[in-house]
C-alpha positions in Angstrom: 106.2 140.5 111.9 103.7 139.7 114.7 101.2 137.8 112.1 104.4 135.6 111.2 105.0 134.7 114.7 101.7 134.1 115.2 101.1 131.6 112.3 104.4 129.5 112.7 103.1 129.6 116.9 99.9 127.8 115.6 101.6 125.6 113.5 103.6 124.1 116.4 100.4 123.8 118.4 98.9 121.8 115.7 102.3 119.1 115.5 102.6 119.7 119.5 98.7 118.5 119.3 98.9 115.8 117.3 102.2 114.2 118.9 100.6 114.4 122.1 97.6 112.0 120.5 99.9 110.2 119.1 98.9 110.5 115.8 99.7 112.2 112.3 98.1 115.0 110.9 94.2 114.7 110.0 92.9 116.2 107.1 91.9 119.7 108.6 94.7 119.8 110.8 97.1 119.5 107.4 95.2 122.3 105.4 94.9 124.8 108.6 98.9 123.9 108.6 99.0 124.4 104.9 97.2 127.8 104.6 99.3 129.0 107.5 102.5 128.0 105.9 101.0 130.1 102.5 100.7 133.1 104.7 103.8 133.0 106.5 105.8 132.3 102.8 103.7 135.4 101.6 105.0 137.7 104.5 108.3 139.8 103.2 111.1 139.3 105.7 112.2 141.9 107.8 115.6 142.8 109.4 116.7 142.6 112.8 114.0 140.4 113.9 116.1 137.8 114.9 115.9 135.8 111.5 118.8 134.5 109.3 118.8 136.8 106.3 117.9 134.1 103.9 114.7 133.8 105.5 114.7 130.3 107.4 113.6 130.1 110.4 114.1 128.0 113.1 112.2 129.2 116.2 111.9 127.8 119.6 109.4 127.4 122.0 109.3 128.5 125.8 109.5 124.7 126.8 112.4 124.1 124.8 111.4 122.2 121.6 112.4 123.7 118.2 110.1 124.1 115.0 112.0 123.3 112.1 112.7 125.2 109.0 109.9 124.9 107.5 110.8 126.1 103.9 108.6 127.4 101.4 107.0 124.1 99.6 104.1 122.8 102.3 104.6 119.5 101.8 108.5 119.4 102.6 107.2 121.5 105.8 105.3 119.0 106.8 107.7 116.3 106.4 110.3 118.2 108.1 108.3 119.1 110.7 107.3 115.4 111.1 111.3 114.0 111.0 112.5 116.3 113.3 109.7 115.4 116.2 110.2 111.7 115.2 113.8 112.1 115.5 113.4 113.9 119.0 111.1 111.2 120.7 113.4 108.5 119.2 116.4 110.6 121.2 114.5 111.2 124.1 113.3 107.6 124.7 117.3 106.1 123.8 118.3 108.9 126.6 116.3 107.8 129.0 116.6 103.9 128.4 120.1 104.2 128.8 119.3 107.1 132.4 116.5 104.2 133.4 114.1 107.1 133.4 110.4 107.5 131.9 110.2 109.1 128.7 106.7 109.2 128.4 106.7 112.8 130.2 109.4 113.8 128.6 108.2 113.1 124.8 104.6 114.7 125.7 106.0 117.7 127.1 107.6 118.6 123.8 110.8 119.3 126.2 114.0 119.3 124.1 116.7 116.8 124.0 119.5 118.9 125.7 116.8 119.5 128.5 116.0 115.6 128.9 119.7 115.1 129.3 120.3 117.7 132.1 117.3 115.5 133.8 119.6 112.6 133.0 122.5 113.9 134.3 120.3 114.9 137.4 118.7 111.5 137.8 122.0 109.5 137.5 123.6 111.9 140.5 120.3 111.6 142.6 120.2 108.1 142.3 124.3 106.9 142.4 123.7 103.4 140.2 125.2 102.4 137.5 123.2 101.9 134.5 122.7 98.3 133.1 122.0 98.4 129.3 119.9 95.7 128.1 118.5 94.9 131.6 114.5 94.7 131.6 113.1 97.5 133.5 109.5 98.1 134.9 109.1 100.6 131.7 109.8 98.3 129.6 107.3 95.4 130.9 104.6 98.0 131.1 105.1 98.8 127.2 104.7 95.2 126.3 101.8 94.6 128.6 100.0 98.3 127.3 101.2 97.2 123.8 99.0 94.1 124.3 95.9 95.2 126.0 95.6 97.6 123.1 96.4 95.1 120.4 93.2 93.1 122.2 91.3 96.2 122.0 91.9 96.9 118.3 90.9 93.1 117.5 87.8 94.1 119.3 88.4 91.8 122.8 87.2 93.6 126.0 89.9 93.8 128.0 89.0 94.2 131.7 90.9 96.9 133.7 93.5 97.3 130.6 97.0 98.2 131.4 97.7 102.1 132.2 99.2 103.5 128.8 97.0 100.8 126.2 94.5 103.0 125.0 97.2 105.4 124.2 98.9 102.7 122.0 94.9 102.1 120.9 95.4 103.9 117.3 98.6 102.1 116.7 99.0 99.7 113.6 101.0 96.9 113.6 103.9 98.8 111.8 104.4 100.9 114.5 104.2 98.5 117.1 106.9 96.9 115.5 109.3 99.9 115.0 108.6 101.3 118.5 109.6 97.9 120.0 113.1 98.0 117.4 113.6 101.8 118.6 113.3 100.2 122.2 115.6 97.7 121.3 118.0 99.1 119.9 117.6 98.3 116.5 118.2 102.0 115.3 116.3 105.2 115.8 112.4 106.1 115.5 113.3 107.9 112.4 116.0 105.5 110.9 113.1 102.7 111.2 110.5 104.8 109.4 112.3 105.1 106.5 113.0 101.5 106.0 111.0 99.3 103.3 108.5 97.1 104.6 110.9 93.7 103.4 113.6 95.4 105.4 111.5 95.6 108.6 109.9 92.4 108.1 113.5 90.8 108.1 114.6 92.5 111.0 111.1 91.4 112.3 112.2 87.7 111.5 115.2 87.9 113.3 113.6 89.5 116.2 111.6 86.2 116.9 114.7 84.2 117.7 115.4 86.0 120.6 114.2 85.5 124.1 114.4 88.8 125.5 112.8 90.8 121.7 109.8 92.9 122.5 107.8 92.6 119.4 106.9 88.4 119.6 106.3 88.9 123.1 104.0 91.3 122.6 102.2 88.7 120.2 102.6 86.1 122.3 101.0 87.5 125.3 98.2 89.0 123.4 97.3 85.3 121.7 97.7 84.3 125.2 95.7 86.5 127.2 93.0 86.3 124.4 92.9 82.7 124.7 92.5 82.6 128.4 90.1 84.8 128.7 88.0 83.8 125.6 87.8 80.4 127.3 87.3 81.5 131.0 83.8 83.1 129.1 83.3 79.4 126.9 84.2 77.0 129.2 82.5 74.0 127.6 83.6 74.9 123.9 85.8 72.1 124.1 82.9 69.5 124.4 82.4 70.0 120.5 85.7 68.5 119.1 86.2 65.6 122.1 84.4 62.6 123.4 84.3 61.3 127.1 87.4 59.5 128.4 89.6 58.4 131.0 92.4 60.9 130.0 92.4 64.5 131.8 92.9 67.8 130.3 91.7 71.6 130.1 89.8 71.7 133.2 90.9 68.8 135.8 87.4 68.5 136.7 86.8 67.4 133.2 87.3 63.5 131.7 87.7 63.5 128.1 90.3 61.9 125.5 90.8 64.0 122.3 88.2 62.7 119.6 90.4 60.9 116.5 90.1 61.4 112.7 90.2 58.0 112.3 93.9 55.6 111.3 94.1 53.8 107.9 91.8 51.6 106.7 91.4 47.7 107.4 90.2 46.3 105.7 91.7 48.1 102.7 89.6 48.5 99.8 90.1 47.0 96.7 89.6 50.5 94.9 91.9 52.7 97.3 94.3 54.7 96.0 97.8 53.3 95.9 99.3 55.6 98.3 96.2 54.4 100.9 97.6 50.7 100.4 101.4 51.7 100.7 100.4 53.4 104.3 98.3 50.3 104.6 101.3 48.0 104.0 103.9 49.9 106.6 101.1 51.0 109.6 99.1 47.4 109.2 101.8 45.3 109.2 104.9 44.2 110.7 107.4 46.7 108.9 105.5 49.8 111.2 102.7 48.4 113.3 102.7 49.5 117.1 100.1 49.7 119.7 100.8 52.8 120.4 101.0 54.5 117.1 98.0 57.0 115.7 98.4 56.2 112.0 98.5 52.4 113.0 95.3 52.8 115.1 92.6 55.7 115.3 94.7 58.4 113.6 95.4 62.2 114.6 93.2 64.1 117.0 90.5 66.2 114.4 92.0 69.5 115.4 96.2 68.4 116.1 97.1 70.1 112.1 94.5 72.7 112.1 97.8 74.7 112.8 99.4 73.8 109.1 97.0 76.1 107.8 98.2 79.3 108.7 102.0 77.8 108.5 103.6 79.0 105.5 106.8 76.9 106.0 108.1 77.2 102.1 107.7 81.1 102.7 111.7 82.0 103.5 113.2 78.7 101.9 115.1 80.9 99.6 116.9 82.4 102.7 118.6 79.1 103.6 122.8 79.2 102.7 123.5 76.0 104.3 123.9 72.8 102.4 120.7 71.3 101.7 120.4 67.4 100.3 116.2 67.0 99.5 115.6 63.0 99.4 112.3 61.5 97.9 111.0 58.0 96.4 110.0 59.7 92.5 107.1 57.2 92.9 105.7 58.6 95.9 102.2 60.7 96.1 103.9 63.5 98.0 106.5 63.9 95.8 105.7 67.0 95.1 106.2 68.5 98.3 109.9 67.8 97.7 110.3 69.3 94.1 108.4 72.3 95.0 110.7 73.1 97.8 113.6 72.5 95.9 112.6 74.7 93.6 112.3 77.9 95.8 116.0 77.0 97.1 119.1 79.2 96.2 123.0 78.2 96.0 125.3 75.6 94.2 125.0 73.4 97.7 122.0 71.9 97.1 120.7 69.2 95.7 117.8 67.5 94.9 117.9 63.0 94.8 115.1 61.0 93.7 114.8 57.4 94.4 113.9 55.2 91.4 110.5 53.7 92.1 110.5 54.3 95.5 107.2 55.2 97.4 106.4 57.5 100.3 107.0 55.0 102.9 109.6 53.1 101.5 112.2 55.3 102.9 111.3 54.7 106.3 112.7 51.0 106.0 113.6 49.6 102.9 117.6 49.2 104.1 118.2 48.0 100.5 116.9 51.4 98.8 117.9 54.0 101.1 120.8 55.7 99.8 123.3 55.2 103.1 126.7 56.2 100.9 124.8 58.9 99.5 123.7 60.5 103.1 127.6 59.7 104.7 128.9 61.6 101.6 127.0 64.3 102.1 127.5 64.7 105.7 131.1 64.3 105.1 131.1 66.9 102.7 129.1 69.6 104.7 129.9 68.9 108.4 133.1 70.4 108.6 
């Protein structure tokens, strides 16, 4: 029974290597694990080796950590084998969020869950403070910052002096970024995350964004943000391509520049202009909308203000909304469109979709004798209860 020991000894040091990279299996490491696992199924059990008689095993290590039963199809070994580590970091690190301890030693020391929490136990006496859940701790900020020096890294930015920890995270995807920041927040276990579907973590993602204190969009944002800084501490004159000189300041203050304009409606209009050019002509040139003051009555939007809108899929969770919803167009106006198309991807008996008969785009804005006020109190009435 020594060969058997052996082999399931060598198994663990290929999961034990692995986790400590921080990675899954590669191919070679799978089929050494594989051919062991053949040879260990192949060996008859023996008696009063310490063995349940059905022949699982479930052997520990001298540091504690357990090796699974790894049962006698390969593949279930491995996934096994992969759960149960998952499942013990995810323990490890919820143990010592809520001790305020480091669980980076802990997880890479393959050191077993009832052995972290005797630490905890120790580390809460030592220490006499209470423990504030949710609080931000210095673990905590270090993950986001390591997080997003190695996101940087991935993208291919040099980071200078990167955060202690980042090229750890370097082999990360995105995926995982995102369920170790749930784990971290508490949005379930390592392992209960895993098994989700990607639209149930992208929800969860979603809902992640609209809070202040979620470590996920920070992460983003700081990595957009360092990335952007430090792209333009290297470029400090790329600005010069999309503005002219000026008497307004911005970027650097030693700089004079006003942003450079697309260019406001036309006047005079031409006679061959589409009619949706005149109807902006007859509100921004005129009376009914003209002001000093306003871009579409003078030299238009700055040539980069909706570069923005291209990456902005604002129709993408329309189908999510379960509030009332009253859509309001002119069914002669150019942009029409834009409101039938949203309506469309809307779900519900509360919504409802009202076209104004021969009304253009910027009648609406104005035209007291079109706009349907009854219809708006109604609605209002109806819904804001």
């Amino acid at each position: 029974m020594k060969n058997k020991a052996k082999w399931i000894k060598r198994q663990q040091e290929i999961v034990d290597a692995a986790r400590a990279a921080g990675r899954g299996l590669t191919a070679e490491e799978q089929a050494e694990f594989d051919q062991l696992q053949r040879q260990i199924d192949a060996e008859p059990d023996g008696q009063g080796n310490g063995e349940p008689d059905n022949g699982q095993r479930d052997h520990s290590t001298s540091n504690g950590s357990n090796v699974p039963n790894l049962g006698t199809n390969p593949a279930d070994g491995i996934r096994q084998a992969q759960e149960a580590e998952r499942q013990r970091a995810s323990d490890i690190i919820a143990l010592c969020r809520q001790a305020g301890m480091d669980p980076d030693k802990y997880v890479q020391n393959g050191d077993s869950v009832d052995k972290v929490r005797e630490s905890a136990v120790d580390h809460l006496l030592k220490h006499g403070a209470p423990v504030v859940v949710g609080a931000r701790d210095a673990d905590q900020d270090n993950f986001r910052d390591a997080a997003r020096d190695a996101m940087l890294m991935q993208a291919g930015v040099e980071v200078e002096k990167p955060v202690q920890g980042a090229e750890a995270l370097r082999g990360m995807s995105m995926r995982d970024f995102l369920i170790e920041s749930m784990a971290r927040s508490g949005e379930g276990t390592t392992t209960e995350l895993l098994r989700r579907s990607r639209a149930d973590l992208w929800d969860t993602a979603v809902r992640q964004f609209f809070s202040p204190t979620a470590d996920f969009p920070a992460i983003l944002d700081n990595a957009i943000k360092k990335s952007i800084v430090q792209q333009y501490a290297l470029v400090p004159c790329t600005f010069e391509l999309w503005t002219s000189r000026g008497t307004l300041t911005d970027f650097k203050p030693s700089k004079e520049h006003e942003y450079a304009l697309g260019g406001g409606v036309s006047d005079p209009m031409p006679e061959d202009a589409p009619f949706y050019f005149k109807d902006y002509f007859d509100y921004y040139k005129t009376p009914r909308g003209y002001h000093p003051r306003s871009l579409n009555s003078n030299g238009g939007w700055n040539v980069t203000g909706c570069m923005s809108f291209l990456n902005q899929p604002i129709l993408a969770y329309a189908e999510e909304i379960r509030s009332a919803v009253l859509v309001m167009h002119g069914d002669k106006a150019h942009s029409c469109y834009f409101s039938k198309d949203a309506f469309a991807k809307l779900t519900g008996d509360n919504k409802e979709l009202l076209l104004i008969p021969d009304a253009v785009h910027t009648d609406l804005y104005d035209r007291m004798d079109i706009i349907p006020f009854d219809k708006l109190v109604e609605f209002f009435l109806e819904n804001l209860k």
